[in-house]
C-alpha positions as CSV (number, residue, x, y, z in Angstrom):
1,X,-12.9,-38.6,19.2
2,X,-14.1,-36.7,16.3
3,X,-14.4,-38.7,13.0
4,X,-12.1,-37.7,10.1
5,X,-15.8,-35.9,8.5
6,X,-16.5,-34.2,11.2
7,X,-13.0,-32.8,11.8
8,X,-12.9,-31.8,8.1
9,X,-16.5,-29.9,8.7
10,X,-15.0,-28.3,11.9
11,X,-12.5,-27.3,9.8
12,X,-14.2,-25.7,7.1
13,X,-16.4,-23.9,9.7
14,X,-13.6,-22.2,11.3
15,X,-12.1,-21.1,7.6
16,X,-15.3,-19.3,6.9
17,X,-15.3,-17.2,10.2
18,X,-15.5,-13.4,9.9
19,X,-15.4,-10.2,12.0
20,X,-18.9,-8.2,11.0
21,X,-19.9,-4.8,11.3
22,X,-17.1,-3.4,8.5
23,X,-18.4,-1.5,5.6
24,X,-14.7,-0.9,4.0
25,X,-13.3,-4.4,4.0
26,X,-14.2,-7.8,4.8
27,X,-12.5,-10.6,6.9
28,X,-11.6,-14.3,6.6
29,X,-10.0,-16.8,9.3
30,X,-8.0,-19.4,8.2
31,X,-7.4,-21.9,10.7
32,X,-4.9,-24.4,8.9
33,X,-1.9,-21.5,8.5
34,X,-3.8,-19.5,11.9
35,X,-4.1,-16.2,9.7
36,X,-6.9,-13.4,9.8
37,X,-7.1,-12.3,6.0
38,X,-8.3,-8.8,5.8
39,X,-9.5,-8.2,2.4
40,X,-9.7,-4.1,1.9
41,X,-12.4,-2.9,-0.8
42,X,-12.6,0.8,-0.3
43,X,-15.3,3.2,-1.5
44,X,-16.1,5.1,-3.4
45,X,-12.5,5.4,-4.6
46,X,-9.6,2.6,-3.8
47,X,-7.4,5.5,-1.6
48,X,-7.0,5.4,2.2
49,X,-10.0,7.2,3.4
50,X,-10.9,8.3,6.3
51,X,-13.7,5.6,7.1
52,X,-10.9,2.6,6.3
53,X,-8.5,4.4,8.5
54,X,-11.0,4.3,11.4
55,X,-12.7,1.0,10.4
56,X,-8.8,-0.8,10.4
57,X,-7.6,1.1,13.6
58,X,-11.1,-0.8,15.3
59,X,-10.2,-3.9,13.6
60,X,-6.5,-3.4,15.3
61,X,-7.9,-2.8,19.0
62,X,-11.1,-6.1,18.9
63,X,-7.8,-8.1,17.5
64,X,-5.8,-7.3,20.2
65,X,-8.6,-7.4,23.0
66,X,-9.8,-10.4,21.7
67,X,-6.4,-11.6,21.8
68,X,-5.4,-10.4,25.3
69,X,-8.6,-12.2,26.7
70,X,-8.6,-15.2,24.8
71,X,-10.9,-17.9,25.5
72,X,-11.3,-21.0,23.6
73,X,-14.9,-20.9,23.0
74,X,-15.0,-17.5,21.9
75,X,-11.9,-16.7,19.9
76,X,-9.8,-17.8,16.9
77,X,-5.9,-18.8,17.9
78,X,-4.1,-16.7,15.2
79,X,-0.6,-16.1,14.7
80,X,-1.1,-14.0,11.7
81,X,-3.1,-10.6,10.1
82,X,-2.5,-10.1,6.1
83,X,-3.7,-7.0,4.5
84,X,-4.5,-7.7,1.1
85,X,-7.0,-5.9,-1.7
86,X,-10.6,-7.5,-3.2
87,X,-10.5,-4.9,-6.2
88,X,-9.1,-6.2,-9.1
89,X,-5.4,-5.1,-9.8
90,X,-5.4,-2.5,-7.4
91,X,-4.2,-3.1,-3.7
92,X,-4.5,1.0,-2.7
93,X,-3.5,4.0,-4.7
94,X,-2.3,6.5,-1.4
95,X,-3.7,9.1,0.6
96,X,-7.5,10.5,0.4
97,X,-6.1,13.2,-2.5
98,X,-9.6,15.1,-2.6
99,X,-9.3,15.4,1.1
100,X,-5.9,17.2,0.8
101,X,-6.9,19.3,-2.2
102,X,-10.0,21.0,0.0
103,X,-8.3,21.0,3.2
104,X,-5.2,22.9,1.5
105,X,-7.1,25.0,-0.5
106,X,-9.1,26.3,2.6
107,X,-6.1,26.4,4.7
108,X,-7.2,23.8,7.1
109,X,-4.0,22.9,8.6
110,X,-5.4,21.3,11.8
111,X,-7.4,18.9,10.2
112,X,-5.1,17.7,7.8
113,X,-2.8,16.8,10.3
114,X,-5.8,14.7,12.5
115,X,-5.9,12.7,9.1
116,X,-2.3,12.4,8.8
117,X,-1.7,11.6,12.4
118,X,-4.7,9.1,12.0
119,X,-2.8,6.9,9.4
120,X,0.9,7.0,11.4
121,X,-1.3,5.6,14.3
122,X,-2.5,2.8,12.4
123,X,1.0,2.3,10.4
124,X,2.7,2.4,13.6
125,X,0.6,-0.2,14.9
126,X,1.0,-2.6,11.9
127,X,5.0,-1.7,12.5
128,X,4.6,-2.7,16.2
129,X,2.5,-6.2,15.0
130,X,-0.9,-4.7,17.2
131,X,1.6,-5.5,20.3
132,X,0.9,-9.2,19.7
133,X,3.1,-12.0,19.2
134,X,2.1,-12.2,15.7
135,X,3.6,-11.4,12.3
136,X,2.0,-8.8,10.0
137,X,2.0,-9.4,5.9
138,X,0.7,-7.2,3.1
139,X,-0.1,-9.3,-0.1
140,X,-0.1,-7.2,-3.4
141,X,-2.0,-8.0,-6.1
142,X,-1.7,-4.7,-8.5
143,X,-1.0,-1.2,-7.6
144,X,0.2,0.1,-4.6
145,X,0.8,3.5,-4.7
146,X,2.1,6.3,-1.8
147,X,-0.2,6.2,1.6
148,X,-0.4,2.5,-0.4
149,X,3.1,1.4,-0.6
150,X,3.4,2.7,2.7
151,X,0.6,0.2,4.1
152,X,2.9,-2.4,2.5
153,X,5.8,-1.6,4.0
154,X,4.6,-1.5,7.6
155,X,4.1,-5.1,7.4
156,X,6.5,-7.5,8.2
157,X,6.7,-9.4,4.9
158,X,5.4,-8.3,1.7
159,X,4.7,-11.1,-1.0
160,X,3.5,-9.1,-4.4
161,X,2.7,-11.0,-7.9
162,X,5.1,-10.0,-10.6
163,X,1.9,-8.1,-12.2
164,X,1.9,-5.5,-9.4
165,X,3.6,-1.7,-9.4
166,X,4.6,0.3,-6.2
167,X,6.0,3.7,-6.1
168,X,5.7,7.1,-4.6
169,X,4.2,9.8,-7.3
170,X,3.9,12.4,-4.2
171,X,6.8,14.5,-5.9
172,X,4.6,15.0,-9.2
173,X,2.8,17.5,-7.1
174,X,6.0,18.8,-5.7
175,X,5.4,17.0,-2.2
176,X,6.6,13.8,-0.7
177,X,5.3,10.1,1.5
178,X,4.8,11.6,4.7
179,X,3.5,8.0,6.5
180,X,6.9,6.1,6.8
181,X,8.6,5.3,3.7
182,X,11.5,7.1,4.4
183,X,11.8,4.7,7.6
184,X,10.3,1.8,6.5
185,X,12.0,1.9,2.7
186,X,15.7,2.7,4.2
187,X,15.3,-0.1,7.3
188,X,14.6,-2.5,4.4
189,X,17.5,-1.2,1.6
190,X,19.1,1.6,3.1
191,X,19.2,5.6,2.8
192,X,20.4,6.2,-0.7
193,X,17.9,3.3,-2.6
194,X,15.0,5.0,-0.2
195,X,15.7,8.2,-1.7
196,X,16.1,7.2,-5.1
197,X,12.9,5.4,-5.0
198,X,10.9,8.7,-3.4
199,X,12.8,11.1,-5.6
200,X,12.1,9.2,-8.9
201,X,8.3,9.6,-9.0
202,X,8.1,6.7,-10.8
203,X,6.5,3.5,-10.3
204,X,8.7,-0.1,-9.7
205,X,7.3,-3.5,-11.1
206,X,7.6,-6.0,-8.5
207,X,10.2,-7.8,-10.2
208,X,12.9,-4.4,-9.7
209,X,11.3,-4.3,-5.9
210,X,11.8,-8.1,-5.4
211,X,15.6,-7.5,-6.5
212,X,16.0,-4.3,-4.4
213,X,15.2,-6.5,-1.3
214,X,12.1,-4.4,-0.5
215,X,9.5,-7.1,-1.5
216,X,10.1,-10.6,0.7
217,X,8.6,-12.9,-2.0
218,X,7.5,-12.8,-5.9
219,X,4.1,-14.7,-6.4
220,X,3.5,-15.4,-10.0
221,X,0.1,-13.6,-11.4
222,X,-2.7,-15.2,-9.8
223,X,-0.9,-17.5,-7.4
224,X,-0.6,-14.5,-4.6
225,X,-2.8,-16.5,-2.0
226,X,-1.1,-19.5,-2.5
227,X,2.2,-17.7,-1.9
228,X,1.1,-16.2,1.1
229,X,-0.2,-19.5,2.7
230,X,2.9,-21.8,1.7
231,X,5.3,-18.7,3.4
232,X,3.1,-19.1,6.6
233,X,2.9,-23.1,6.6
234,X,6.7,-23.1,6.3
235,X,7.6,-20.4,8.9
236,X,5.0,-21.4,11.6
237,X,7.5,-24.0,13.0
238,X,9.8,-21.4,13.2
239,X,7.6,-18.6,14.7
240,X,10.1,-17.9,18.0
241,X,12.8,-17.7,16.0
242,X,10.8,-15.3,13.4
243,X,9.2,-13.0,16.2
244,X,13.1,-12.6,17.7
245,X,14.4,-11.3,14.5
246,X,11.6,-8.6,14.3
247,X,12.7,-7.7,17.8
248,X,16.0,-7.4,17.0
249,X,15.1,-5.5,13.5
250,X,13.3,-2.9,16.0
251,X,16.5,-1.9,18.0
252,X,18.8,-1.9,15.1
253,X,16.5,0.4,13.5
254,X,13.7,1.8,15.8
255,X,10.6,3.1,13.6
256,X,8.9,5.2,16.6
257,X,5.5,6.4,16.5
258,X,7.3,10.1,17.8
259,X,9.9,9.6,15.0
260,X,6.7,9.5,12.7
261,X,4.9,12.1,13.7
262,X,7.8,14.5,13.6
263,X,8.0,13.9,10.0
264,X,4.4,14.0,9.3
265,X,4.3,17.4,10.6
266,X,7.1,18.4,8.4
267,X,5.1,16.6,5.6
268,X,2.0,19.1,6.6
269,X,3.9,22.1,6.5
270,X,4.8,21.2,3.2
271,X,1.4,19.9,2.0
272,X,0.2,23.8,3.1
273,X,2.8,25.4,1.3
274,X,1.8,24.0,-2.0
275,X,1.1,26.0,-5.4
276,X,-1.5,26.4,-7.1
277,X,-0.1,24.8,-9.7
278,X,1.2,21.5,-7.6
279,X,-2.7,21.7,-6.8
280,X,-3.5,21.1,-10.7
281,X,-1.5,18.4,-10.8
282,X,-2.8,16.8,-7.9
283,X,-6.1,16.9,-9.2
284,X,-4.9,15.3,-12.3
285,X,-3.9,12.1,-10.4
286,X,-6.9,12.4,-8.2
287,X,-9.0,11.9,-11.5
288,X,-7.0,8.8,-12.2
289,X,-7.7,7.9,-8.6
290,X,-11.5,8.3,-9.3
291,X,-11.6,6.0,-12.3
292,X,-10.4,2.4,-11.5
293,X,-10.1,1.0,-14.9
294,X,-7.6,3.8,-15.6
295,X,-6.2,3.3,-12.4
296,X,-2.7,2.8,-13.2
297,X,-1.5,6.5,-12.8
298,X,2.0,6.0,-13.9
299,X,2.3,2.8,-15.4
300,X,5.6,0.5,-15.0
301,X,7.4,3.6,-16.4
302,X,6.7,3.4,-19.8
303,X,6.5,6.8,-19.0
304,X,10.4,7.0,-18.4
305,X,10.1,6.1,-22.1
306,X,8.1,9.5,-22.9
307,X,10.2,12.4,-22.6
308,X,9.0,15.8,-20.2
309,X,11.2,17.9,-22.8
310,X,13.2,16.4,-25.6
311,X,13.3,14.8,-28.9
312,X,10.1,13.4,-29.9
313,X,11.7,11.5,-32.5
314,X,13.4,9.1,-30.3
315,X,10.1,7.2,-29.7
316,X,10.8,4.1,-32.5
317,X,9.2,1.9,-29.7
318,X,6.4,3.2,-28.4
319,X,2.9,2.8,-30.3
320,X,0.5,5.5,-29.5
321,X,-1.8,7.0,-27.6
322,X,0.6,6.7,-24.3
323,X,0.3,8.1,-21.0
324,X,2.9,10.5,-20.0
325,X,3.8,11.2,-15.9
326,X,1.2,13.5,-15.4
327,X,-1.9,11.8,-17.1
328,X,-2.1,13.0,-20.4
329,X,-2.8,10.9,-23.3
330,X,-0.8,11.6,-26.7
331,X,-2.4,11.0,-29.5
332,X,0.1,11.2,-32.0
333,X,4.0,11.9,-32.3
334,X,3.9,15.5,-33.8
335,X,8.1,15.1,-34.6
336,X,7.2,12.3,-36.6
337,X,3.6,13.5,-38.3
338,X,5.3,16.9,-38.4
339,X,1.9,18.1,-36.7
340,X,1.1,19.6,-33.3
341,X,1.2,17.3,-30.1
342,X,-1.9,16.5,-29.3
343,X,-3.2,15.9,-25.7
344,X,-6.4,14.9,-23.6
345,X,-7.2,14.8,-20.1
346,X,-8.0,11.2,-18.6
């Protein structure tokens, strides 16, 4: 029998076990809720690049293997994965947008669609739980915008702190989330709130998500981690039941890989048919991307408060500079200071 000291050292030894070899996130094994914490740290910029796609669709097949031939000396029992973020208010702000501004603008169709297939193979797998009896959660600590939101969604529960923002700004550049939110958003809260959410542009505090019934549970600021392991202490008894539910989920309302790639190819077509102009603005959010501490490209909508066209005059509120929806910073209200508006690029 193993004294009370050395089962809490056994313990602490199986809590600091991690998968090695990954240069675009690191791991963590938690043995008293049976969870595999990825923690995702992207580089150079905090988007789904090519390198995380392929690092996390290798991390989804040694899980899996490792899982299909367990052995007790050699692997960790888990009954969990969660996808969460190590940079600081940001959990991942969408698709490689440098990749799709040089693969449009040379008219590389093909390859734009190998990357876009790419991520609905790894969403589809976090949809389909790696084909394990296990449940899939996305904790979100900050920002989680587009290819971002959509990494979210694919899990099974999503537990966000009321700090964090998700939305879809795809339609600023005149184009739209071609990895699933349309599924994934309308399985959760139906057709009409999907397509209200991807037709606004705008970003959603967690707070307006949380009531929409597309987040599962609201962590206070800082308390994320904590949320995430009291959800999984108190829903491991009930694991069966949980993993039943999910099944039944699936054939009420199938998300098929086939299903996704039909839309991503539509979303491909689309991407190549883009303007110059959509280009622009593209590149405007793909500075922001670029630049972490100005990360948050569309902030909570206090850009809903700055008007596209309209009365300038009706900002009593706002203090300035602001942002507006495409990245510019106003200096000054022109209405008001019966100047010109003055503008900068971030």
């Amino acid at each position: 029998m193993k004294t009370e000291h050395e089962a809490n050292a056994a313990r602490r030894k199986s809590r600091s076990k991690t998968i090695q070899g990954y240069t675009q996130f690191s791991t963590r094994y938690d043995s008293d809720t049976s969870a595999i914490w990825c923690w995702m740290q992207p580089e150079p910029r905090p988007c789904l690049n090519a390198t995380l796609i392929d690092e996390l669709v290798l991390l989804q097949k040694q899980l899996t293997n490792t899982y299909k031939n367990q052995h007790p000396d050699t692997i960790w029992p888990f009954r969990h994965l969660i996808l969460a973020s190590k940079l600081p208010n940001i959990y991942n702000l969408g698709g490689d947008l440098g990749l799709f501004k040089y693969l449009i603008e040379n008219k590389e169709e093909e390859k734009l669609r190998d990357y876009a297939y790419k991520c609905i193979n790894l969403l589809h797998r976090n949809i389909d739980n790696l084909d394990l009896p296990i449940t899939m959660v996305s904790l979100v600590q900050g920002q989680a915008l587009g290819g971002g939101f959509e990494t979210a969604l694919s899990c099974d529960v999503i537990v966000a702190e009321r700090r964090s923002q998700m939305g879809f700004p795809e339609i600023l550049f005149n184009l739209f989330p071609g990895m699933g939110a349309y599924n994934l958003l309308t399985r959760r809260i139906g057709s009409s709130l999907a397509e209200r959410i991807i037709l606004s542009g705008r970003t959603y505090s967690a707070t307006e998500l949380y009531d929409m019934g597309v987040i599962d549970v609201l962590a206070e600021d800082g308390e994320g981690v904590q949320a995430v392991e009291s959800y999984l202490k108190s829903h491991n008894q009930s694991h069966n039941t949980i993993r039943s539910i999910k099944k039944i989920r699936q054939i009420v309302h199938p998300v098929t890989r086939q299903n996704l790639f039909d839309i991503v190819d539509i979303w491909v077509e689309a991407a190549m048919d883009l303007s110059t102009k959509d280009l622009a603005k593209m590149e405007r959010l793909l500075h922001l991307q670029k630049n972490q501490k100005n990360s948050q490209i569309i902030k909570d909508q206090q850009t809903e408060k700055v008007p596209r066209r309209g009365d300038w005059r009706k900002l009593t509120d706002i203090s300035f500079p602001l942002k507006t929806h495409l990245g510019e910073n106003v200096l000054q209200n022109r209405r008001k200071n019966d100047c010109r508006r003055q503008t900068t690029t971030s």
